[in-house]
CHARMM internal coordinates of N, CA and C (Angstrom, degrees):
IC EDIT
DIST 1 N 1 CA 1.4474
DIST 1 CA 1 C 1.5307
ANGL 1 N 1 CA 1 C 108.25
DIST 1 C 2 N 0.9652
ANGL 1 CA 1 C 2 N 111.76
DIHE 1 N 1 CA 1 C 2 N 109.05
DIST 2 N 2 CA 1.8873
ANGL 1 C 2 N 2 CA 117.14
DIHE 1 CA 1 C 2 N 2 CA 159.40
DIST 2 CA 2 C 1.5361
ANGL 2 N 2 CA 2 C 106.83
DIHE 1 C 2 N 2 CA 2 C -31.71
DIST 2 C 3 N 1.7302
ANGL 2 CA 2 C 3 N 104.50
DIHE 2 N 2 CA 2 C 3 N 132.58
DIST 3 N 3 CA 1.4015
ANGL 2 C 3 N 3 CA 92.03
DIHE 2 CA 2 C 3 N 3 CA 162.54
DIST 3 CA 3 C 1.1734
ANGL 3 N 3 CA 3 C 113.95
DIHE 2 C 3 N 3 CA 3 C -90.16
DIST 3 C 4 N 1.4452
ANGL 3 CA 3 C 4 N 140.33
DIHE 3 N 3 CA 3 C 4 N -165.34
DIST 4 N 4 CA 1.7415
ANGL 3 C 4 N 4 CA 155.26
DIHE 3 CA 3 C 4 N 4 CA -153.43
DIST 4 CA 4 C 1.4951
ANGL 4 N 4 CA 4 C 117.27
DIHE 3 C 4 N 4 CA 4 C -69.72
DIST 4 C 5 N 1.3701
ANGL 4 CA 4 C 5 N 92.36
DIHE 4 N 4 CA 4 C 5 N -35.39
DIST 5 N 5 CA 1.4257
ANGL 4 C 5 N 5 CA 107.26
DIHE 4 CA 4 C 5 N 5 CA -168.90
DIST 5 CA 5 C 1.2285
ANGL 5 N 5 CA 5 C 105.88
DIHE 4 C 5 N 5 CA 5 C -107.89
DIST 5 C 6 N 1.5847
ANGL 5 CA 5 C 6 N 138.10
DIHE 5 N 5 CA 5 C 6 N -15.39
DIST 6 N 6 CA 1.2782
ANGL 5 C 6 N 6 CA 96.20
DIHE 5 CA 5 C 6 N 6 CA 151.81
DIST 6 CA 6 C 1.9010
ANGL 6 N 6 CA 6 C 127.59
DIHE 5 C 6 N 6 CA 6 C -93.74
DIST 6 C 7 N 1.5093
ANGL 6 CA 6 C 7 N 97.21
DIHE 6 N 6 CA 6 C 7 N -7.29
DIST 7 N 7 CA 1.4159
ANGL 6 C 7 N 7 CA 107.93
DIHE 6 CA 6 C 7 N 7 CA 176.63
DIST 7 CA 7 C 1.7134
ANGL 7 N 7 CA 7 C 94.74
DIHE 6 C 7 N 7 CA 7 C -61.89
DIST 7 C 8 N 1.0955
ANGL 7 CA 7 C 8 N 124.50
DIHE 7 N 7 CA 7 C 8 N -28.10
DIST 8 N 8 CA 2.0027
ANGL 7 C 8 N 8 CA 103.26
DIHE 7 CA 7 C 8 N 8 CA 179.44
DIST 8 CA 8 C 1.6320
ANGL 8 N 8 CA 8 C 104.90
DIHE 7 C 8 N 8 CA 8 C -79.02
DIST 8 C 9 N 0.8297
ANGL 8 CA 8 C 9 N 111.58
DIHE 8 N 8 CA 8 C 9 N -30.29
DIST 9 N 9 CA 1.7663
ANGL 8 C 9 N 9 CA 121.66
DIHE 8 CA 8 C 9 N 9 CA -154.40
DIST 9 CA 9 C 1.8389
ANGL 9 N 9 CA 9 C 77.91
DIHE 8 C 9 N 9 CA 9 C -65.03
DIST 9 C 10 N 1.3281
ANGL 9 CA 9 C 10 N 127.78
DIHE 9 N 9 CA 9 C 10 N -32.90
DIST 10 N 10 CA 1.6521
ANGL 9 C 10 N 10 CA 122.97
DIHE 9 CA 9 C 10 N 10 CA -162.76
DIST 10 CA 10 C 1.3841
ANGL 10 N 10 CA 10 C 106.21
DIHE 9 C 10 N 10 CA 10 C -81.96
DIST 10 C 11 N 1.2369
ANGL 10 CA 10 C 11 N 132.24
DIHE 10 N 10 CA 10 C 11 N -7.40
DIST 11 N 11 CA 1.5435
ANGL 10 C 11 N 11 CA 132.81
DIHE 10 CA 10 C 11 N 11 CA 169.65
DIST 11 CA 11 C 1.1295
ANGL 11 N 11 CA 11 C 135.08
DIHE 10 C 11 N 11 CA 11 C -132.98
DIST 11 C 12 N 1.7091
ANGL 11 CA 11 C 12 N 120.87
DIHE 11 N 11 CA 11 C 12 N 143.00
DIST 12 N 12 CA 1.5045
ANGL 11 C 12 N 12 CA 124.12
DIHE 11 CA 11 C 12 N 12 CA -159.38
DIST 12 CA 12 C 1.6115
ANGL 12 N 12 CA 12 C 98.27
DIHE 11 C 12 N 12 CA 12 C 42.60
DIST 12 C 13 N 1.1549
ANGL 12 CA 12 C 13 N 88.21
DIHE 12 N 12 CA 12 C 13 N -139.90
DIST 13 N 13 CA 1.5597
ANGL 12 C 13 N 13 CA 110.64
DIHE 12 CA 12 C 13 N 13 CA -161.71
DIST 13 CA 13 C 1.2815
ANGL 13 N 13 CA 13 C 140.40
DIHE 12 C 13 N 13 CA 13 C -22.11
DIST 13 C 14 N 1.6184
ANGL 13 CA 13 C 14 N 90.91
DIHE 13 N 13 CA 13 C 14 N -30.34
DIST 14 N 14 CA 1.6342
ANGL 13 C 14 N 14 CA 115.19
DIHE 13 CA 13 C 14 N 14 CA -172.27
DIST 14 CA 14 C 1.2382
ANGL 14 N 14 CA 14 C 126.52
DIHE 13 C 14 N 14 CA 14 C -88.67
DIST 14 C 15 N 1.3020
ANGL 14 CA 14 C 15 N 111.37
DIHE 14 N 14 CA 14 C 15 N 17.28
DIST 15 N 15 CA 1.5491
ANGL 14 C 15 N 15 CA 126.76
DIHE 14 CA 14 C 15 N 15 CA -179.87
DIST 15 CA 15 C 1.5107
ANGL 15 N 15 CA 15 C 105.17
DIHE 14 C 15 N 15 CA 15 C -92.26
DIST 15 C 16 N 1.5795
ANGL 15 CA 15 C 16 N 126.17
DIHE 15 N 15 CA 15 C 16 N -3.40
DIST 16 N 16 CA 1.2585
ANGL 15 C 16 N 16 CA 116.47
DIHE 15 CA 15 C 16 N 16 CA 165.99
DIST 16 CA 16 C 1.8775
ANGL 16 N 16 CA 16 C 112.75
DIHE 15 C 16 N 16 CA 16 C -105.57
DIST 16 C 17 N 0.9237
ANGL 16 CA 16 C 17 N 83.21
DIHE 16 N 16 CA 16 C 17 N 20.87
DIST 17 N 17 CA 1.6310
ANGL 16 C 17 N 17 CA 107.81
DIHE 16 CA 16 C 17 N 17 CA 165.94
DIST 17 CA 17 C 1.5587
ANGL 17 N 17 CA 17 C 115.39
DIHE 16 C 17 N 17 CA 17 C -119.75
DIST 17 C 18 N 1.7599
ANGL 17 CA 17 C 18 N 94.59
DIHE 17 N 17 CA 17 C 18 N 143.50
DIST 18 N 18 CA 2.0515
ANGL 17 C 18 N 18 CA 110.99
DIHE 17 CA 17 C 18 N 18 CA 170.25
DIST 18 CA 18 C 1.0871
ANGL 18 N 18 CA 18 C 102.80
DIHE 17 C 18 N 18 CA 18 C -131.73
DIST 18 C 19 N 1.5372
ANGL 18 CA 18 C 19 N 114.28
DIHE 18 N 18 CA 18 C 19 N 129.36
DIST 19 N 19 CA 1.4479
ANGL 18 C 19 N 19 CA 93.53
DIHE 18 CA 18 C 19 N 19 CA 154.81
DIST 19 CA 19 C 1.5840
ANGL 19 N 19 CA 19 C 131.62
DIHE 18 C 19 N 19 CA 19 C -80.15
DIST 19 C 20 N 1.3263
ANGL 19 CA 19 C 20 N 141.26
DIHE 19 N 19 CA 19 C 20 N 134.83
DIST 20 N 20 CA 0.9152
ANGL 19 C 20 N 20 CA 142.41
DIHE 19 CA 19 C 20 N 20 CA -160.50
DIST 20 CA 20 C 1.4027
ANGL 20 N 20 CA 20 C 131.61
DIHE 19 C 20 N 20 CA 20 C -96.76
DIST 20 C 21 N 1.3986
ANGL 20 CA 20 C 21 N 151.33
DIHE 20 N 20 CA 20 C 21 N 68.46
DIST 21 N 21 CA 1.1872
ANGL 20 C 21 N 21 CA 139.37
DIHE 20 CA 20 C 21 N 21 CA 174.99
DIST 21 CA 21 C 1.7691
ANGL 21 N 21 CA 21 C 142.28
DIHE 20 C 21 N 21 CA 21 C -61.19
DIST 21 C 22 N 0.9606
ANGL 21 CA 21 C 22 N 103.34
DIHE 21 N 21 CA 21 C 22 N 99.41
DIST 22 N 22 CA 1.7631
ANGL 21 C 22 N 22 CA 97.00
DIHE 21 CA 21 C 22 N 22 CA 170.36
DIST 22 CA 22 C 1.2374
ANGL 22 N 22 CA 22 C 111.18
DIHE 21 C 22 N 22 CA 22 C -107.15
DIST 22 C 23 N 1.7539
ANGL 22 CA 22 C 23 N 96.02
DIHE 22 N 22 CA 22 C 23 N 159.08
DIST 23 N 23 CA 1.3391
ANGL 22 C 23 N 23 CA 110.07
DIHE 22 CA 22 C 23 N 23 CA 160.91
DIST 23 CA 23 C 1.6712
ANGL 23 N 23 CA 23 C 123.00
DIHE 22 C 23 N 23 CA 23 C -150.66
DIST 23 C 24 N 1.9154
ANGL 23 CA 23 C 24 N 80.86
DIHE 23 N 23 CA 23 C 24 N 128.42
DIST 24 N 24 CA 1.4728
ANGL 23 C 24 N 24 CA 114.29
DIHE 23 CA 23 C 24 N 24 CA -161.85
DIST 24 CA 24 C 1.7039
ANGL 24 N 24 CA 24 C 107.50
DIHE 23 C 24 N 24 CA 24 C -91.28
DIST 24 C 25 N 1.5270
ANGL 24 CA 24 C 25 N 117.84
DIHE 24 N 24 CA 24 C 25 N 152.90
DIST 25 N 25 CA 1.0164
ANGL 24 C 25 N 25 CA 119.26
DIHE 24 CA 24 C 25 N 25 CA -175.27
DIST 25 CA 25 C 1.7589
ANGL 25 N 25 CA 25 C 100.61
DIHE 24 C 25 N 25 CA 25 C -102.51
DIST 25 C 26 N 1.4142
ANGL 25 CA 25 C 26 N 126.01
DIHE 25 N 25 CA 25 C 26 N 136.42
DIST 26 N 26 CA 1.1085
ANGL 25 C 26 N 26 CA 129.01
DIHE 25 CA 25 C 26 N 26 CA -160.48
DIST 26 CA 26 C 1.7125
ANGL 26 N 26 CA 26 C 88.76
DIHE 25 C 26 N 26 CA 26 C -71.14
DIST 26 C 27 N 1.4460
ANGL 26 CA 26 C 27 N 109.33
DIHE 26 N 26 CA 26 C 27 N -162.43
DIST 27 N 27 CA 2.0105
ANGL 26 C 27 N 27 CA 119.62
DIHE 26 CA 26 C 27 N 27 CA -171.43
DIST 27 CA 27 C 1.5145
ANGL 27 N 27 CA 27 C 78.18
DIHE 26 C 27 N 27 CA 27 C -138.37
DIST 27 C 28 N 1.4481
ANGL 27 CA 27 C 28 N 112.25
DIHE 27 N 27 CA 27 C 28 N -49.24
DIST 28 N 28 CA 1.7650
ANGL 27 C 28 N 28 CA 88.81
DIHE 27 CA 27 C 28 N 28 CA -174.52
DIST 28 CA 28 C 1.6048
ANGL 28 N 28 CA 28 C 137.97
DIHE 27 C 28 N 28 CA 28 C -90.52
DIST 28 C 29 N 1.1817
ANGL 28 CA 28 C 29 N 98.38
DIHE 28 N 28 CA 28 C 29 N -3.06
DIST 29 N 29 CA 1.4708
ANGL 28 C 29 N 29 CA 108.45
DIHE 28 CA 28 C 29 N 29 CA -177.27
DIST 29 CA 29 C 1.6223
ANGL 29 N 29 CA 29 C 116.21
DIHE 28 C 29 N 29 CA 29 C -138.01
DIST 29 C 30 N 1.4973
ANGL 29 CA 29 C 30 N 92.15
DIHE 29 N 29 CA 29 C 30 N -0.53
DIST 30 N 30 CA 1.4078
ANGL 29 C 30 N 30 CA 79.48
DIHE 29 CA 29 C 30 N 30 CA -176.24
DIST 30 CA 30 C 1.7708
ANGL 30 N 30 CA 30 C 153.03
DIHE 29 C 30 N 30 CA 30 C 72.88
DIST 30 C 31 N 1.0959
ANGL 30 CA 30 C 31 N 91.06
DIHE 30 N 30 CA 30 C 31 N 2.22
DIST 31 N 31 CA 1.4925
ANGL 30 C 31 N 31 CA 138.08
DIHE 30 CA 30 C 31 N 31 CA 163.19
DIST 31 CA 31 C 1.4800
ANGL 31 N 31 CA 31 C 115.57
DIHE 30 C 31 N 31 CA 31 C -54.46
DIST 31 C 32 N 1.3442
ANGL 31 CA 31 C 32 N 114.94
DIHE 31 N 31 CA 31 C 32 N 151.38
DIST 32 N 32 CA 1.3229
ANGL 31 C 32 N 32 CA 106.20
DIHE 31 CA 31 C 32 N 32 CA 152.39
DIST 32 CA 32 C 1.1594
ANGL 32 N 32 CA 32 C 120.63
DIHE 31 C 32 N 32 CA 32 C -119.94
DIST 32 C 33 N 1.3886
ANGL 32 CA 32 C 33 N 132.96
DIHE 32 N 32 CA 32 C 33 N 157.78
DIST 33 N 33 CA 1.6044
ANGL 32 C 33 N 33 CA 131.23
DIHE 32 CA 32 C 33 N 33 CA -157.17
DIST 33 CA 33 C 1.7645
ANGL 33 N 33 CA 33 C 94.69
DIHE 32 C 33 N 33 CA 33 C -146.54
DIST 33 C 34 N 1.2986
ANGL 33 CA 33 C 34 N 100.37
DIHE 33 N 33 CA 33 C 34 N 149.95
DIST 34 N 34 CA 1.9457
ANGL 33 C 34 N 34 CA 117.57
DIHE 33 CA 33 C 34 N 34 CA 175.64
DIST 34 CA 34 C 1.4579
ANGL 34 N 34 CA 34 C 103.55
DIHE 33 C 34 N 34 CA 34 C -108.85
DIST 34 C 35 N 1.2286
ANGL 34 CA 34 C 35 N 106.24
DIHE 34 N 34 CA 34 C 35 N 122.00
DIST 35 N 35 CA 1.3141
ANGL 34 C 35 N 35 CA 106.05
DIHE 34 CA 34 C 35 N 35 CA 170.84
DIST 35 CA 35 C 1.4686
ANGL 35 N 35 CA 35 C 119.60
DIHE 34 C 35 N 35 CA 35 C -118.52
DIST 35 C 36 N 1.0325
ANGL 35 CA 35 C 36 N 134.86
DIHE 35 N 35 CA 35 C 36 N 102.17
DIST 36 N 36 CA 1.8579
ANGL 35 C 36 N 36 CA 153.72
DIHE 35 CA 35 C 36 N 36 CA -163.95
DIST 36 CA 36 C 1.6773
ANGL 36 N 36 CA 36 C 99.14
DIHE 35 C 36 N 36 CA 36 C -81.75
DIST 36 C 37 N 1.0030
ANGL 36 CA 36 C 37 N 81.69
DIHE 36 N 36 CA 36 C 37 N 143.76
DIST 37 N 37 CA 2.0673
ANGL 36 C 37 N 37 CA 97.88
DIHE 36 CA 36 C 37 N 37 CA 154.05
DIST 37 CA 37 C 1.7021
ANGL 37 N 37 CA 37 C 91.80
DIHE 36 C 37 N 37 CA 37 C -179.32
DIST 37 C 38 N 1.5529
ANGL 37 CA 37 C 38 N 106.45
DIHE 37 N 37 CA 37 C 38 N 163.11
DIST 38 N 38 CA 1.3244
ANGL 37 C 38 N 38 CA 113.68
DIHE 37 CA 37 C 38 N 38 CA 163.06
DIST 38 CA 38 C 1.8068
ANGL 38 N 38 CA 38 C 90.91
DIHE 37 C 38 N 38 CA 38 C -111.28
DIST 38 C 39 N 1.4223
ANGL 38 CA 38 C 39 N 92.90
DIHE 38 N 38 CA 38 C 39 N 150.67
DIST 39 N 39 CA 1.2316
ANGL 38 C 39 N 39 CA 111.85
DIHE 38 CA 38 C 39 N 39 CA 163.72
DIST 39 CA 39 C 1.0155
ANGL 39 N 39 CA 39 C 144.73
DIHE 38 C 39 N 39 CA 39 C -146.79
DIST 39 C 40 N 1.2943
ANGL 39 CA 39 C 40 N 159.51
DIHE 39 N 39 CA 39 C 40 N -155.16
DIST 40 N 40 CA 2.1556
ANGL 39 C 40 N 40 CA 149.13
DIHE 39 CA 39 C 40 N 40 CA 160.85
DIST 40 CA 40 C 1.3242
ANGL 40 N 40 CA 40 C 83.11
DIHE 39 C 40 N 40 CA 40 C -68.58
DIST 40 C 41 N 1.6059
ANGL 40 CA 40 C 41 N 108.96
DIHE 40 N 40 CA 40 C 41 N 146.06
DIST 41 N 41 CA 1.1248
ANGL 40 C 41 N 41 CA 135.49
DIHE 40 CA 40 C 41 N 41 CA 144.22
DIST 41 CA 41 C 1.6118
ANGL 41 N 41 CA 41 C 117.95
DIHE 40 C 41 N 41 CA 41 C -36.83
DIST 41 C 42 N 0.9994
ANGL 41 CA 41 C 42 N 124.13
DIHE 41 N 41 CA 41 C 42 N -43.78
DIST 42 N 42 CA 2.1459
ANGL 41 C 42 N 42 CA 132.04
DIHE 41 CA 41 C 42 N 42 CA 169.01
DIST 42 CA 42 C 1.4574
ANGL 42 N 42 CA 42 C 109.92
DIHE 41 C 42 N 42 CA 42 C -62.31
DIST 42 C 43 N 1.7593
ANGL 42 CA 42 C 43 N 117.16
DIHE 42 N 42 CA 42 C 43 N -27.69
DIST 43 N 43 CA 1.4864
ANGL 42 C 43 N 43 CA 108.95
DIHE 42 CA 42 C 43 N 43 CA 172.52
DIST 43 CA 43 C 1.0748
ANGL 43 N 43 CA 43 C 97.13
DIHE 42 C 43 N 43 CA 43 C -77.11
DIST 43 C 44 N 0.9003
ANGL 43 CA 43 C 44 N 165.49
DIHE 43 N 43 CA 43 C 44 N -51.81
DIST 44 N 44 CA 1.8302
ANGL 43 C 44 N 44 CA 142.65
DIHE 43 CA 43 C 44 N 44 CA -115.96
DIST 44 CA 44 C 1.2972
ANGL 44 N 44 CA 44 C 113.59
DIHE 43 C 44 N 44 CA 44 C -81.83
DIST 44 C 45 N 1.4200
ANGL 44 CA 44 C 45 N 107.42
DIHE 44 N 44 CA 44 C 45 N -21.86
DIST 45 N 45 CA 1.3426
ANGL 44 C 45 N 45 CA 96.97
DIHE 44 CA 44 C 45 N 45 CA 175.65
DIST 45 CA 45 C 1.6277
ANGL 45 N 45 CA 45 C 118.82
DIHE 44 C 45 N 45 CA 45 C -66.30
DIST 45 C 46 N 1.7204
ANGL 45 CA 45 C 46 N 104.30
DIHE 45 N 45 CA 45 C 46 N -54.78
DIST 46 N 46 CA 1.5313
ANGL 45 C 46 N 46 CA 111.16
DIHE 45 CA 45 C 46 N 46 CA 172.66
DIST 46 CA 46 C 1.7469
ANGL 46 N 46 CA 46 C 109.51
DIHE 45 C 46 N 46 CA 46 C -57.07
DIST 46 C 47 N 0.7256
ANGL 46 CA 46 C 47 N 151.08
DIHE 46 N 46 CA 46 C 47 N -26.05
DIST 47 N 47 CA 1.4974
ANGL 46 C 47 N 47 CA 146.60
DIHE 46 CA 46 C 47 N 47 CA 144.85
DIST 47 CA 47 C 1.4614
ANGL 47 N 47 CA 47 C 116.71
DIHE 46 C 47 N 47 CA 47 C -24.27
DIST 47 C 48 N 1.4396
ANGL 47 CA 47 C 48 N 103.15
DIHE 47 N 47 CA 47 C 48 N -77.33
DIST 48 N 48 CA 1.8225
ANGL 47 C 48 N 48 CA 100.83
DIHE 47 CA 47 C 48 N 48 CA 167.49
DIST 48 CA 48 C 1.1615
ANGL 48 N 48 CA 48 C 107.87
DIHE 47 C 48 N 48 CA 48 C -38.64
DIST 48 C 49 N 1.3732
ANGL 48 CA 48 C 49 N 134.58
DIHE 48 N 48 CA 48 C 49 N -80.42
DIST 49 N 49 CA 1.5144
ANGL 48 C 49 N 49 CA 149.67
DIHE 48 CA 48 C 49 N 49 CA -116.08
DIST 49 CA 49 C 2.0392
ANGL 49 N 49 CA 49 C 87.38
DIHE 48 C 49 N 49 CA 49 C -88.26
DIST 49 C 50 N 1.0409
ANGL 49 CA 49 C 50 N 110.93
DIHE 49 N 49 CA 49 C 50 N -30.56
DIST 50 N 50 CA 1.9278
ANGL 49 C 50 N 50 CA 101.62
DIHE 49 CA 49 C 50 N 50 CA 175.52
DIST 50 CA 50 C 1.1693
ANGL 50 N 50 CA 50 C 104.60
DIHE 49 C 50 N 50 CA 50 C -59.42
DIST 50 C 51 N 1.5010
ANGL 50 CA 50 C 51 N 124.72
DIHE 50 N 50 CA 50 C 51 N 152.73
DIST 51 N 51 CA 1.5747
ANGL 50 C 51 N 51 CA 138.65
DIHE 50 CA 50 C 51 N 51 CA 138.31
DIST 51 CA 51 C 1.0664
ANGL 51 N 51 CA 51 C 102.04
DIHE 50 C 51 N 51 CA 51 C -65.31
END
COOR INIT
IC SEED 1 N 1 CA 1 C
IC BUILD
């Protein structure tokens, strides 16, 4: 089952929206961590490209 948020992102409006997943390696533990947001389609690039 889709959760909420991406079932809206699929109609009208929300097609200039992604939701976005990364995954970052922590500095203190060494870990790895997912970090989500939805955002405009024009961010996603600057999303990747941050530490």
């Amino acid at each position: 089952m889709a959760k909420k948020v991406v079932a809206t992102l699929k109609t009208g409006a929300g097609k200039q929206y992604t939701k976005c997943i990364k995954m970052v390696k922590s500095e203190k533990t060494g870990a790895y961590m997912f970090k989500e947001a939805v955002l405009l389609n024009a961010d996603i690039k600057d999303f990747f490209e941050k530490k």
